[in-house]
MDAnalysis code that builds the backbone (N, CA, C; Angstrom):
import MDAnalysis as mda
import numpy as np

u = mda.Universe.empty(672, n_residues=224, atom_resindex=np.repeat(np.arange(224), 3), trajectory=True)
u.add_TopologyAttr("name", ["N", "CA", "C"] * 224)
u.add_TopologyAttr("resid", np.arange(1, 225))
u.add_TopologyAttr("resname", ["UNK", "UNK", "UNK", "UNK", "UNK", "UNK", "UNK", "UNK", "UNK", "UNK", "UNK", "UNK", "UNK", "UNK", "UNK", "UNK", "UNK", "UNK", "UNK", "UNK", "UNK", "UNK", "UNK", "UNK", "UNK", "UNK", "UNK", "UNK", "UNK", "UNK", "UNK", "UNK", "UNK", "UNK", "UNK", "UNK", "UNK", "UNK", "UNK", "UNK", "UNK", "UNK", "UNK", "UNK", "UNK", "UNK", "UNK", "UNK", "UNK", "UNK", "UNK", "UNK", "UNK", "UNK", "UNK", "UNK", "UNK", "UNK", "UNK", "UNK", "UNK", "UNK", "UNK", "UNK", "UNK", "UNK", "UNK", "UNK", "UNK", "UNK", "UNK", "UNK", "UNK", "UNK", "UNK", "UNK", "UNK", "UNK", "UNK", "UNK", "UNK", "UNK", "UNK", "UNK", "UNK", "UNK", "UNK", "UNK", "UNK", "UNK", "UNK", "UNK", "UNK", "UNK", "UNK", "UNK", "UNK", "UNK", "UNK", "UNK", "UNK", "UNK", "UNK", "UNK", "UNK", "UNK", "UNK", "UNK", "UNK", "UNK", "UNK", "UNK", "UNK", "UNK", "UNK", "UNK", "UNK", "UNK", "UNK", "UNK", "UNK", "UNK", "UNK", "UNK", "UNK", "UNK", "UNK", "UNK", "UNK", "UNK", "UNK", "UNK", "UNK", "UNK", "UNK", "UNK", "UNK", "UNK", "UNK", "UNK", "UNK", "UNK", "UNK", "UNK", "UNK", "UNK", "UNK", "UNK", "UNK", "UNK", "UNK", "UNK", "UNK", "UNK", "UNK", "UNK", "UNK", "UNK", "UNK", "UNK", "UNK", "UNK", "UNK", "UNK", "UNK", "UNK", "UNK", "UNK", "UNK", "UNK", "UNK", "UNK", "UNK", "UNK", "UNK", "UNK", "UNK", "UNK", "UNK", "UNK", "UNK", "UNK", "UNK", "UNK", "UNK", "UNK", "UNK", "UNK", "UNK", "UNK", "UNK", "UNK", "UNK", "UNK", "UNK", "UNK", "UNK", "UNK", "UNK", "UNK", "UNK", "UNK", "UNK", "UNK", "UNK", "UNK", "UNK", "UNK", "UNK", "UNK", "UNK", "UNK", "UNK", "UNK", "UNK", "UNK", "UNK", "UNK", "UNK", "UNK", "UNK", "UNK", "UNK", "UNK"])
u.atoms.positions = np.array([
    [7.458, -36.902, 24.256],
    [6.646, -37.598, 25.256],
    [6.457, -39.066, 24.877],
    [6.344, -39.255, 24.046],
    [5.917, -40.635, 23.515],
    [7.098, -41.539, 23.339],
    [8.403, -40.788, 22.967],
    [10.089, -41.415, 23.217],
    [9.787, -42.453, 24.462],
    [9.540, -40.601, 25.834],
    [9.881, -41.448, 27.105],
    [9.095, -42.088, 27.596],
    [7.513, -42.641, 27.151],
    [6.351, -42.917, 27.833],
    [6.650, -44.765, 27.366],
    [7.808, -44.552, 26.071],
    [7.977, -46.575, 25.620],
    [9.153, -46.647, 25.770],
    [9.980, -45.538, 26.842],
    [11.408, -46.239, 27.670],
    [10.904, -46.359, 28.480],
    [9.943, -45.620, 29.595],
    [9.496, -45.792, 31.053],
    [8.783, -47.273, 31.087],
    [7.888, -47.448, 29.793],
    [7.126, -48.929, 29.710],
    [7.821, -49.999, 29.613],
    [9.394, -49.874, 28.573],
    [9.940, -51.070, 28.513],
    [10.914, -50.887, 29.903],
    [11.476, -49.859, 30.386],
    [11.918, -49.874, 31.780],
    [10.791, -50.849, 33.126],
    [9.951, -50.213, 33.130],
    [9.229, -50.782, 34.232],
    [8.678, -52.221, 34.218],
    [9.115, -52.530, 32.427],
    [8.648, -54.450, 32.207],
    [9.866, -54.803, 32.896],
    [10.864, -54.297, 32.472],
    [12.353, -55.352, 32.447],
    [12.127, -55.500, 34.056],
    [11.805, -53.996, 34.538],
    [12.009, -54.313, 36.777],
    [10.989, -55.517, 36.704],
    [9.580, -55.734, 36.566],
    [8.758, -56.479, 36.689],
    [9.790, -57.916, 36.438],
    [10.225, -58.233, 35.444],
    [10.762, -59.470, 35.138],
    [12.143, -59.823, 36.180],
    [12.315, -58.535, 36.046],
    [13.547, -59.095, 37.016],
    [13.225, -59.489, 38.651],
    [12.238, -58.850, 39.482],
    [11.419, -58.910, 40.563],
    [10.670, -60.199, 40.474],
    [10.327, -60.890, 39.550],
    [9.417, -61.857, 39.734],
    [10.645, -63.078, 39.338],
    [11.649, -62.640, 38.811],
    [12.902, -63.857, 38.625],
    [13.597, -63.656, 40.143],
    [14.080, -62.358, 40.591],
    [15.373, -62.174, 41.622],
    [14.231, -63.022, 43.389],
    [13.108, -62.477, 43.267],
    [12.223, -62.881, 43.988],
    [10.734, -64.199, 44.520],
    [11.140, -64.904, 43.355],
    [10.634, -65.786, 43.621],
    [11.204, -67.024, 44.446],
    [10.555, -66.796, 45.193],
    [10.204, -68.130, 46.935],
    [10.586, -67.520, 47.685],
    [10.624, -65.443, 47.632],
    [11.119, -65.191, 48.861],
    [9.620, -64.207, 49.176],
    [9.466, -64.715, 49.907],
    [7.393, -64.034, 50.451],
    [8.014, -62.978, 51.682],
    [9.024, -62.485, 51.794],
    [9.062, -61.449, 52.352],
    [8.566, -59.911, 51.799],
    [8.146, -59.313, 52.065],
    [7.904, -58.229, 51.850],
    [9.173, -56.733, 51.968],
    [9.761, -56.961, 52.425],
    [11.151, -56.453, 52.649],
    [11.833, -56.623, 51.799],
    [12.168, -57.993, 51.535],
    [12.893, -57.984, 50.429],
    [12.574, -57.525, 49.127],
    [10.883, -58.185, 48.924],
    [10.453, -56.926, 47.528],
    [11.083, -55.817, 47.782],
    [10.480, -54.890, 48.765],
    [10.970, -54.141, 48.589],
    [12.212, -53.361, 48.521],
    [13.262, -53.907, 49.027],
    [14.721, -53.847, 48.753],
    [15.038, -54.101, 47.417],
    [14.068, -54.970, 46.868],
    [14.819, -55.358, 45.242],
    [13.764, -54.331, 44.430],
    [12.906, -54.007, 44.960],
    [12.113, -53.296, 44.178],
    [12.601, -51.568, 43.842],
    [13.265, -51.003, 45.208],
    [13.883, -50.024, 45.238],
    [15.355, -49.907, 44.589],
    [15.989, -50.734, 44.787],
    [17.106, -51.344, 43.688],
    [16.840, -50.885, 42.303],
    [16.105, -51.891, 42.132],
    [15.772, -51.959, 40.555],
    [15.307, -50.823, 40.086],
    [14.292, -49.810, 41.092],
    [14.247, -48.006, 40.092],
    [15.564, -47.590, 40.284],
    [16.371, -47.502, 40.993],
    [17.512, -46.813, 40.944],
    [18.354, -46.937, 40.179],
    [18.549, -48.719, 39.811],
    [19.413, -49.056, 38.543],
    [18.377, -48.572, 36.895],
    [17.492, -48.297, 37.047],
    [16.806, -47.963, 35.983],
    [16.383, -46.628, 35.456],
    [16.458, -45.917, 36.473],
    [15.864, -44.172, 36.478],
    [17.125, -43.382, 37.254],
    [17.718, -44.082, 38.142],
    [18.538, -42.986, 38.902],
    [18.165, -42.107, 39.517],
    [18.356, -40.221, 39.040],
    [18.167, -39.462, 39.500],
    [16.390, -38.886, 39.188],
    [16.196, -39.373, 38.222],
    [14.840, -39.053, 37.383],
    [13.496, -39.680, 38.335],
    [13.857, -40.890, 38.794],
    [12.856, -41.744, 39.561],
    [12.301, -41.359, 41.163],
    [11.032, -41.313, 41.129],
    [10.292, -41.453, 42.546],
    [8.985, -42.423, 42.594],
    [9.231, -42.975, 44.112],
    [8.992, -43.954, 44.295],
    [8.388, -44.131, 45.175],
    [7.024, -44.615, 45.717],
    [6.091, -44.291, 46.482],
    [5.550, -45.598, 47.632],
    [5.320, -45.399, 48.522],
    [4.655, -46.721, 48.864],
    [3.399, -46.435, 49.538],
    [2.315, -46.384, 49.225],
    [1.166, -45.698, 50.296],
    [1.209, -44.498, 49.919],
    [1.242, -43.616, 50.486],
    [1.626, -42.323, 50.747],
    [3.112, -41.516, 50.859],
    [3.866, -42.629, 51.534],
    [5.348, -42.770, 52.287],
    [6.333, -42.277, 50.871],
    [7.242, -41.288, 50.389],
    [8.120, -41.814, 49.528],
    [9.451, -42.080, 50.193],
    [9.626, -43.877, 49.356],
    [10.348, -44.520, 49.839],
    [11.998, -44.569, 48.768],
    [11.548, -43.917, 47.574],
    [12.676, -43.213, 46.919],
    [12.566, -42.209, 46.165],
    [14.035, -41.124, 46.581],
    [13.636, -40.172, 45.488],
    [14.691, -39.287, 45.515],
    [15.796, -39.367, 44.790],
    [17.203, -38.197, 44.432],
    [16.855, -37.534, 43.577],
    [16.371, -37.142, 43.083],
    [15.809, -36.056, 42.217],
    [16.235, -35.011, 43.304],
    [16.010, -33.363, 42.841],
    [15.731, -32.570, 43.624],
    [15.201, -32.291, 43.915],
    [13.512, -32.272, 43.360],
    [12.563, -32.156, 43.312],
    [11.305, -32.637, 44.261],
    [10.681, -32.107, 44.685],
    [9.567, -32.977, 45.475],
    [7.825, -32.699, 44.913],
    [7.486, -34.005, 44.359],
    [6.689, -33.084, 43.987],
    [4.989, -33.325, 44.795],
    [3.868, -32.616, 44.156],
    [3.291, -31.816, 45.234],
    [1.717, -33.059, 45.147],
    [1.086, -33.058, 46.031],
    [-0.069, -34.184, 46.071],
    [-0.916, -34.017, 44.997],
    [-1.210, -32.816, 44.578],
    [-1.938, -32.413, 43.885],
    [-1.655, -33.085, 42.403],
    [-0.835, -33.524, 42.265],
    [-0.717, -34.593, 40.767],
    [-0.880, -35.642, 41.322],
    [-1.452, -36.307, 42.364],
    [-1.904, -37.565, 42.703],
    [-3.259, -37.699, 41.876],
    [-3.806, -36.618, 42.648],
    [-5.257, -36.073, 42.208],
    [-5.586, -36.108, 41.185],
    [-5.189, -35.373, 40.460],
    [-4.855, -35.658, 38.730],
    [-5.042, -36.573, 37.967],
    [-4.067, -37.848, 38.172],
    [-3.509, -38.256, 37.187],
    [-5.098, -39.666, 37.150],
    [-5.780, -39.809, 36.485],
    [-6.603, -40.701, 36.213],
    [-6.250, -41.753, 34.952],
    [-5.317, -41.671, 34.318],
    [-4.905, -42.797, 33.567],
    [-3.754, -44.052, 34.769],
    [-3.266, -44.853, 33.412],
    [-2.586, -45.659, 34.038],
    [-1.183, -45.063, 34.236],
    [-0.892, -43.968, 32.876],
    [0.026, -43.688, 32.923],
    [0.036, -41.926, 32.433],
    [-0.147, -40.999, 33.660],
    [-0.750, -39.946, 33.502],
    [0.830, -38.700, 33.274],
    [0.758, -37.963, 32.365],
    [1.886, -37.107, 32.084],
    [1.392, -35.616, 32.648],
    [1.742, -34.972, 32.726],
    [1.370, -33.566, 33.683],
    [2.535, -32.494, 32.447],
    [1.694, -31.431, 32.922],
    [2.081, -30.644, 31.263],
    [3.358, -29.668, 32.398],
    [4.307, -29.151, 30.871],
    [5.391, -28.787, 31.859],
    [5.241, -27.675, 33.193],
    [6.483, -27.904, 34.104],
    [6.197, -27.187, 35.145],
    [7.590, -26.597, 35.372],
    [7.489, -25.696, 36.338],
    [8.727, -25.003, 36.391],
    [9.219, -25.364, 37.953],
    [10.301, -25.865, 38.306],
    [11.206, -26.315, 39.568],
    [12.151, -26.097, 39.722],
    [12.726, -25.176, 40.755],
    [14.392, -24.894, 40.875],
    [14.763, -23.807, 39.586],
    [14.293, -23.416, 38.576],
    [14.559, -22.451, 37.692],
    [14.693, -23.835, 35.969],
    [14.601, -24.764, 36.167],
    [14.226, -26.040, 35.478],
    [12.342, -26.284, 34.446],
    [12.216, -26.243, 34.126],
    [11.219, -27.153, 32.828],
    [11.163, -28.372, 33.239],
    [10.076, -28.865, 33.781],
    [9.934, -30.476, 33.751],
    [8.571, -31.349, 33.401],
    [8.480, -32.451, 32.920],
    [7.696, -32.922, 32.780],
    [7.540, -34.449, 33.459],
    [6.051, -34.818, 34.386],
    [6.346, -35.583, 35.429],
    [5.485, -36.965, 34.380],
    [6.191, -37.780, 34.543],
    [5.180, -39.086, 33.880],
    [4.617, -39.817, 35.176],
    [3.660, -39.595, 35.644],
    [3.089, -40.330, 36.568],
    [2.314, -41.703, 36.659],
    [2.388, -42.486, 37.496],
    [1.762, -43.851, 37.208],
    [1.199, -44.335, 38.828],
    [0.205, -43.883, 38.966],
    [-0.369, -44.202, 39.931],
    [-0.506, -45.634, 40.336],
    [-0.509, -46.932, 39.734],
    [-0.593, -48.159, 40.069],
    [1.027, -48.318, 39.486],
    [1.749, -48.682, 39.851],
    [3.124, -49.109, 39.021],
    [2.909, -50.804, 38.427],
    [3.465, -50.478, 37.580],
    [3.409, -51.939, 37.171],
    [4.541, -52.823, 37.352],
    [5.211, -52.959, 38.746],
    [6.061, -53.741, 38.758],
    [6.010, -55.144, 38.987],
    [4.364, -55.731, 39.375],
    [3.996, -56.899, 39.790],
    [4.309, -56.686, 41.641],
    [4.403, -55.681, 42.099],
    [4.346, -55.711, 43.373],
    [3.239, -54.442, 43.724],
    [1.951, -54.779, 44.632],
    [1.090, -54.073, 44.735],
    [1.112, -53.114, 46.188],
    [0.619, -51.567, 46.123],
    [0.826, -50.627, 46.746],
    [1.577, -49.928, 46.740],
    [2.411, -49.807, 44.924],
    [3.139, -48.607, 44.772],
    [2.879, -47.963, 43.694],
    [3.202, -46.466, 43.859],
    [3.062, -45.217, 42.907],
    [4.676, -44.761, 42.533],
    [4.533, -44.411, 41.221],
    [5.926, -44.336, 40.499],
    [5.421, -43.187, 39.601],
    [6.582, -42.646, 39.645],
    [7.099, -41.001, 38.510],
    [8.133, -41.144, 38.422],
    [8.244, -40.597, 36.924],
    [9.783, -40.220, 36.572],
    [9.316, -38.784, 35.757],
    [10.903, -38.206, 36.236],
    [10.921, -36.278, 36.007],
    [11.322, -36.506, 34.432],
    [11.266, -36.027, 33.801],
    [11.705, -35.579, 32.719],
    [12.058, -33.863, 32.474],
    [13.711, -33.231, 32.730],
    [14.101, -31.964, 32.503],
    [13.901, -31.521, 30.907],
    [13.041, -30.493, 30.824],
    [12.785, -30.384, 29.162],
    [13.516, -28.897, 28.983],
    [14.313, -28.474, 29.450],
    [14.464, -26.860, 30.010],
    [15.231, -26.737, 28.500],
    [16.113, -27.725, 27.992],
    [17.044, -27.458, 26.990],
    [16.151, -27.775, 25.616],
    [15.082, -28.551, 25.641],
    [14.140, -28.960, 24.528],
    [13.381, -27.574, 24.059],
    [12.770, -27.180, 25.412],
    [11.803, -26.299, 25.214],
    [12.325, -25.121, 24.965],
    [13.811, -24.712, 25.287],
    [14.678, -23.463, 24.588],
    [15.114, -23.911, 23.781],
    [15.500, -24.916, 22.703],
    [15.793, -25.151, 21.129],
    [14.667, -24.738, 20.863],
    [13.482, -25.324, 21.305],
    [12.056, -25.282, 20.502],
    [11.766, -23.552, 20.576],
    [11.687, -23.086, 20.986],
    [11.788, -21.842, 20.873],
    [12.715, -20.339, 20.604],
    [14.307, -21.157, 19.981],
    [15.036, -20.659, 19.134],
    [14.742, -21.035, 18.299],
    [14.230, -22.026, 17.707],
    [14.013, -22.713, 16.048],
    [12.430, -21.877, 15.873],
    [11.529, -21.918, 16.513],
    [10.548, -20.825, 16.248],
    [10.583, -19.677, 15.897],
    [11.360, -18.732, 16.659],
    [12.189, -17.709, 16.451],
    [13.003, -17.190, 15.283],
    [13.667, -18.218, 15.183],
    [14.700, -18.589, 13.783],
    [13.893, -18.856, 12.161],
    [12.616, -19.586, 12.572],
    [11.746, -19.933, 11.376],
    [10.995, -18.568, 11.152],
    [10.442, -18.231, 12.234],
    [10.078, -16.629, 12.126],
    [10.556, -15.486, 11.668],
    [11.895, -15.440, 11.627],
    [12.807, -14.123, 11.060],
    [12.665, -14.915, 9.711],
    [13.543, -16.106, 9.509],
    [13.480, -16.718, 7.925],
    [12.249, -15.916, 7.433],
    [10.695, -16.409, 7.437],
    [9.661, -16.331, 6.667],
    [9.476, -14.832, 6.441],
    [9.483, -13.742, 7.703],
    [9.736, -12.539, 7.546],
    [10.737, -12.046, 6.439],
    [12.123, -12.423, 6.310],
    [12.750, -11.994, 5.438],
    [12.408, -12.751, 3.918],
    [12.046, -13.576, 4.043],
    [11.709, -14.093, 2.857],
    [10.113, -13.802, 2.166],
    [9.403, -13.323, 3.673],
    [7.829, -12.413, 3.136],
    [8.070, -11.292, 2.655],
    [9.455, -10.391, 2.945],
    [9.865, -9.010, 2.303],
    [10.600, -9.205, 1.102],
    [11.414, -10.131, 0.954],
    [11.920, -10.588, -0.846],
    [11.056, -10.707, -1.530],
    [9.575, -11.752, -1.006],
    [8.471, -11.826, -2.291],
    [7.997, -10.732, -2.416],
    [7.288, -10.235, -1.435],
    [7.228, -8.521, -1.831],
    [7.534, -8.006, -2.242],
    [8.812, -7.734, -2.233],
    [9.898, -6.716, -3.153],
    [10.013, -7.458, -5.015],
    [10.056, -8.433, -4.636],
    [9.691, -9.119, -6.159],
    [8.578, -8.869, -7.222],
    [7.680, -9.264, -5.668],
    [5.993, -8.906, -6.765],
    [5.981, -7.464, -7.171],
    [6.378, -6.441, -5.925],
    [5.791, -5.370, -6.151],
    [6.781, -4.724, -7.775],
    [8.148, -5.427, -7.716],
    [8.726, -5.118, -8.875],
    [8.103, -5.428, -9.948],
    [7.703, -6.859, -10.316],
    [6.613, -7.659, -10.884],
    [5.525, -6.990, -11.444],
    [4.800, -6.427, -10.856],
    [3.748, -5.150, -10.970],
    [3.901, -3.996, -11.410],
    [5.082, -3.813, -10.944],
    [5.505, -2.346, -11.555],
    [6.001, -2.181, -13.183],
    [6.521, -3.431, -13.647],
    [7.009, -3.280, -14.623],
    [5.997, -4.098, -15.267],
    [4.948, -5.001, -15.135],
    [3.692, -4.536, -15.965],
    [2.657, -3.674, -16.152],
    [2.669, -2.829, -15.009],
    [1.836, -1.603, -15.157],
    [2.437, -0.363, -16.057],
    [4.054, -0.363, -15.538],
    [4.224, 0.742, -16.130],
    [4.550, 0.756, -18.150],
    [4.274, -0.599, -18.689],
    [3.803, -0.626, -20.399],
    [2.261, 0.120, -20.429],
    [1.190, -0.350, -19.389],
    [0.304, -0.375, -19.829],
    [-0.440, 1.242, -19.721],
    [0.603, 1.857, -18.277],
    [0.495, 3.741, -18.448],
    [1.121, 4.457, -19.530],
    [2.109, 3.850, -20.068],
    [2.508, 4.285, -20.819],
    [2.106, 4.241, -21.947],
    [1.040, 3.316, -22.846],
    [0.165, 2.719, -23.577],
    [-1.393, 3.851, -23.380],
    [-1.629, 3.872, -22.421],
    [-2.710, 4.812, -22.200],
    [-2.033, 6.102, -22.306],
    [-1.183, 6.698, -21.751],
    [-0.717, 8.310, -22.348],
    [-0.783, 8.393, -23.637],
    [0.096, 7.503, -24.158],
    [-0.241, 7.734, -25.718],
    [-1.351, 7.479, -26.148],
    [-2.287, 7.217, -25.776],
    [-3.639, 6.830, -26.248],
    [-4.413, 8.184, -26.157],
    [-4.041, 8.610, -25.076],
    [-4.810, 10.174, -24.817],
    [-4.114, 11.133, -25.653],
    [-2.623, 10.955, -25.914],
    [-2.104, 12.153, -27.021],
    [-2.949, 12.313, -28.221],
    [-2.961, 10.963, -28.994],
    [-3.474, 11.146, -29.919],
    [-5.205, 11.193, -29.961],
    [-5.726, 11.012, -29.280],
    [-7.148, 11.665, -29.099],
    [-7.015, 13.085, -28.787],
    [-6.378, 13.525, -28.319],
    [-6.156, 14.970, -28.385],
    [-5.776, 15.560, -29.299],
    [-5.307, 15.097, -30.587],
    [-5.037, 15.243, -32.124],
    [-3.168, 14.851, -32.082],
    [-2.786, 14.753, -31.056],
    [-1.118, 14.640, -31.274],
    [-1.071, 13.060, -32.057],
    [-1.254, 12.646, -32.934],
    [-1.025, 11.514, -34.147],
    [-0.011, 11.286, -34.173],
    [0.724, 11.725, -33.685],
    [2.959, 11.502, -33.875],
    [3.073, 10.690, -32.652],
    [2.165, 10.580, -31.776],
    [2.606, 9.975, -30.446],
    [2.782, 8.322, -30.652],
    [3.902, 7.912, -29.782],
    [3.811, 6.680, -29.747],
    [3.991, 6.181, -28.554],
    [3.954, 4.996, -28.276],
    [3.981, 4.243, -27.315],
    [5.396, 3.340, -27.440],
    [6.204, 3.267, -26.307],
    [7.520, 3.147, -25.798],
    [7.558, 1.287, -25.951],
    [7.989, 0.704, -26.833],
    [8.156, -0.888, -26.598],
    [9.390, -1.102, -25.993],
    [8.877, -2.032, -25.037],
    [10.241, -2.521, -24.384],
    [9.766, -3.949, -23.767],
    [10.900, -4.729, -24.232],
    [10.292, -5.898, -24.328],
    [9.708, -7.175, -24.979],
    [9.853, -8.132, -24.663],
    [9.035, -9.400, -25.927],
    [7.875, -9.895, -25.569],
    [7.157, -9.745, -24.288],
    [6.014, -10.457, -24.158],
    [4.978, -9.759, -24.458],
    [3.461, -9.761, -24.091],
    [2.290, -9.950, -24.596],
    [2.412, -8.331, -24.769],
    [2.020, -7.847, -23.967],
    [2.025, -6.103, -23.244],
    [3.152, -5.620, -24.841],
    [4.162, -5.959, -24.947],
    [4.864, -5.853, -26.169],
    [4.453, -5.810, -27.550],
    [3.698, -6.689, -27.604],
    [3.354, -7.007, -28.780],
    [1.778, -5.716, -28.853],
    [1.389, -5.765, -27.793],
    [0.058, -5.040, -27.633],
    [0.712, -3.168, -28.337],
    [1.491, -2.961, -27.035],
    [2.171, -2.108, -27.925],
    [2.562, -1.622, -29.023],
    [3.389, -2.566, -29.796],
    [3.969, -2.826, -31.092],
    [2.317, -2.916, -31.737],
    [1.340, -3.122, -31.653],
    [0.477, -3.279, -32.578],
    [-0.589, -1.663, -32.836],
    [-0.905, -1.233, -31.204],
    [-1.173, 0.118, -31.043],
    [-0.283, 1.001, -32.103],
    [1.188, 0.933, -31.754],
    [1.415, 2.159, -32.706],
    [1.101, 2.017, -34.219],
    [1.042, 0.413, -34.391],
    [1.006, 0.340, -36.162],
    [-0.166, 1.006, -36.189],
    [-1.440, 0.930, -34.977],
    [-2.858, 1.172, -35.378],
    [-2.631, 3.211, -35.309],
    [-1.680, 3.281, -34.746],
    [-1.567, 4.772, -34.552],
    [-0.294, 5.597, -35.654],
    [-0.196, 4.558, -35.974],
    [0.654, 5.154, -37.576],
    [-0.672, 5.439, -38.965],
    [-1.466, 4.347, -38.840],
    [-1.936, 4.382, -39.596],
    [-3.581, 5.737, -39.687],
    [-3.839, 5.792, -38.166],
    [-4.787, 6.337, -37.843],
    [-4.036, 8.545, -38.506],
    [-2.462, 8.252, -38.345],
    [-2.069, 9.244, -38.386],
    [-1.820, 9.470, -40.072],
    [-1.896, 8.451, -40.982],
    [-1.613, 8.595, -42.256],
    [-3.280, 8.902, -42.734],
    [-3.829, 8.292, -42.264],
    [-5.280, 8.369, -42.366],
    [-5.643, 10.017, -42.271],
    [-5.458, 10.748, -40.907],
    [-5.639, 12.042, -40.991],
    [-4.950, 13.087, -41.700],
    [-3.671, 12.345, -42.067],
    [-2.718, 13.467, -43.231],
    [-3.754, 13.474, -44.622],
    [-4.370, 12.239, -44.701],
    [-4.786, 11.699, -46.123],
    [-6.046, 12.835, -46.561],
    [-6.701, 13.171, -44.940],
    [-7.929, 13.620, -44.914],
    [-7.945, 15.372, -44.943],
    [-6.574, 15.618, -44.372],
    [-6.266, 16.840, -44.130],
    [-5.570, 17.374, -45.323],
    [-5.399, 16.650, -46.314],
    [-5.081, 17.353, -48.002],
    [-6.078, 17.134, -48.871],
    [-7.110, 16.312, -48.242],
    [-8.366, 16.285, -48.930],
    [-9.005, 17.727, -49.085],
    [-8.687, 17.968, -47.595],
    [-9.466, 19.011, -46.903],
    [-8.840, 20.322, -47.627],
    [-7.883, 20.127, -47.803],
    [-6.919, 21.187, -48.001],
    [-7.339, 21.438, -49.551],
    [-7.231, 20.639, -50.582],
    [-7.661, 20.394, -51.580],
    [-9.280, 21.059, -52.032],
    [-9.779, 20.310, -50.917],
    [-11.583, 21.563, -51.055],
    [-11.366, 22.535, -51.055],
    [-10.766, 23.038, -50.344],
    [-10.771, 24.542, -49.836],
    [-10.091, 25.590, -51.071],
    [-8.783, 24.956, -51.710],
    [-8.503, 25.345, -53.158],
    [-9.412, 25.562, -53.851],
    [-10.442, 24.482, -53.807],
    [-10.938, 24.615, -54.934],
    [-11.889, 25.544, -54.916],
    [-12.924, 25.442, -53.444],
    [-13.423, 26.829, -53.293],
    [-13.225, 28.162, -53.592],
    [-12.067, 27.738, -53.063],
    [-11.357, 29.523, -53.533],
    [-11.170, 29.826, -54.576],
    [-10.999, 28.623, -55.705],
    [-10.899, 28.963, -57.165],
    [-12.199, 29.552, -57.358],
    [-13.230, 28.769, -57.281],
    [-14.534, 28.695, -57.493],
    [-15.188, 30.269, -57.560],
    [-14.536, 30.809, -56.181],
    [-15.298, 31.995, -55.427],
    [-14.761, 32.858, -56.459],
    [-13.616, 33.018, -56.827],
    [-12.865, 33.708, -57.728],
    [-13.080, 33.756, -59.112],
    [-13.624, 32.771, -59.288],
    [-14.138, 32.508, -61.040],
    [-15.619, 33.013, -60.906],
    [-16.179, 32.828, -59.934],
    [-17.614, 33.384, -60.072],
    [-17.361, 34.620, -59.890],
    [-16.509, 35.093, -59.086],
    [-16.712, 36.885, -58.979],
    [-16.276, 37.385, -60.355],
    [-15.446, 37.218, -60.981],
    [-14.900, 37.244, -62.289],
    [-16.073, 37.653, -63.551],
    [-16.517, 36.079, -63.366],
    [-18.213, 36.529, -63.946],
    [-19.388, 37.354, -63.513],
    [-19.342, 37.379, -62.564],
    [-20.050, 38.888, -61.954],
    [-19.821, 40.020, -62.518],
    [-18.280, 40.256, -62.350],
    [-18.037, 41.527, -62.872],
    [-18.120, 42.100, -64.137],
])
């Protein structure tokens, strides 16, 4: 919009300059307007309509368009949001005072957006599948991501429950160099040792119980 709103402006200076050069000392009114109608045609062509009063006094377009954007347009240079004509997209730049230096005319030019507004909405489309397929890669990443730090840290807790359950031989599976690794690698040293610890305690134990039994045996001895 803003492309065609500073071609239509530098279009409608150059008619002004040329109308006040091709027309000066001729005070006919006719002839303005002959040079005035000229000059949109060499400038807009098929795109241009051209108003005088009420009257339109040019307009090859196919289009006709409807009073009700007269109504409308309260700027100098009023744009009307797209519309649909003939099976076409258009957008009307309207200018209720024209600025050609000749007074009592209204000027529009069509602008066909039919091919803009279907790129613009294949490239939407197109950006949309992209982010979709690329929202299911990060996904599939993270959730891998996750999985293979969770599954050190279940595996870290099973063995944690073996050996609270007295299984002391259990270890925990390292795989790997980072933190979770090392956590690992340090658990089993703590679970090697927790397991030398209970061998240590369990020939202690074993050891009392000898000796008891010596004991019980030497006292019955003396009894008898």
């Amino acid at each position: 919009c803003r492309f065609q709103t500073e071609e239509i402006r530098l279009k409608t200076g150059k008619i002004r300059e040329d109308l006040q050069q091709e027309g000066a000392g001729m005070g006919s009114d006719a002839v303005q307007h002959a040079l005035l109608v000229y000059a949109v045609e060499g400038a807009f062509a098929e795109r241009g309509i051209l108003w005088k009063g009420t009257q339109e006094v040019y307009n090859r377009s196919p289009y006709c368009l409807k009073e009700e954007l007269w109504e409308q347009a309260q700027q100098h240079l009023w744009i009307s949001r797209p519309q649909t004509a003939g099976g076409r997209r258009l957008l009307v730049f309207y200018e209720p005072k024209a600025a050609f230096g000749v007074s009592g005319y209204r000027f529009a030019v069509i602008a066909d957006v039919t091919d803009l507004e279907r790129s613009t909405r294949q490239l939407f489309f197109s950006g949309l599948g992209i982010a979709c397929v690329l929202l299911l890669l990060t996904g599939a990443v993270l959730c891998r991501s996750i999985f293979r730090t969770v599954r050190p840290l279940m595996t870290l807790r099973q063995a944690a429950v073996q050996i609270a359950g007295g299984a002391y031989e259990s270890r925990a599976i390292v795989s790997g160099k980072d933190e979770i690794a090392q956590v690992t690698r340090s658990f089993n040293q703590m679970a090697g040792q927790v397991q030398e610890h209970m061998a240590r305690l369990e020939d202690a134990n074993e050891k009392q119980r000898q000796l008891l039994v010596l004991r019980c045996a030497i006292n019955g001895e003396y009894s008898a």
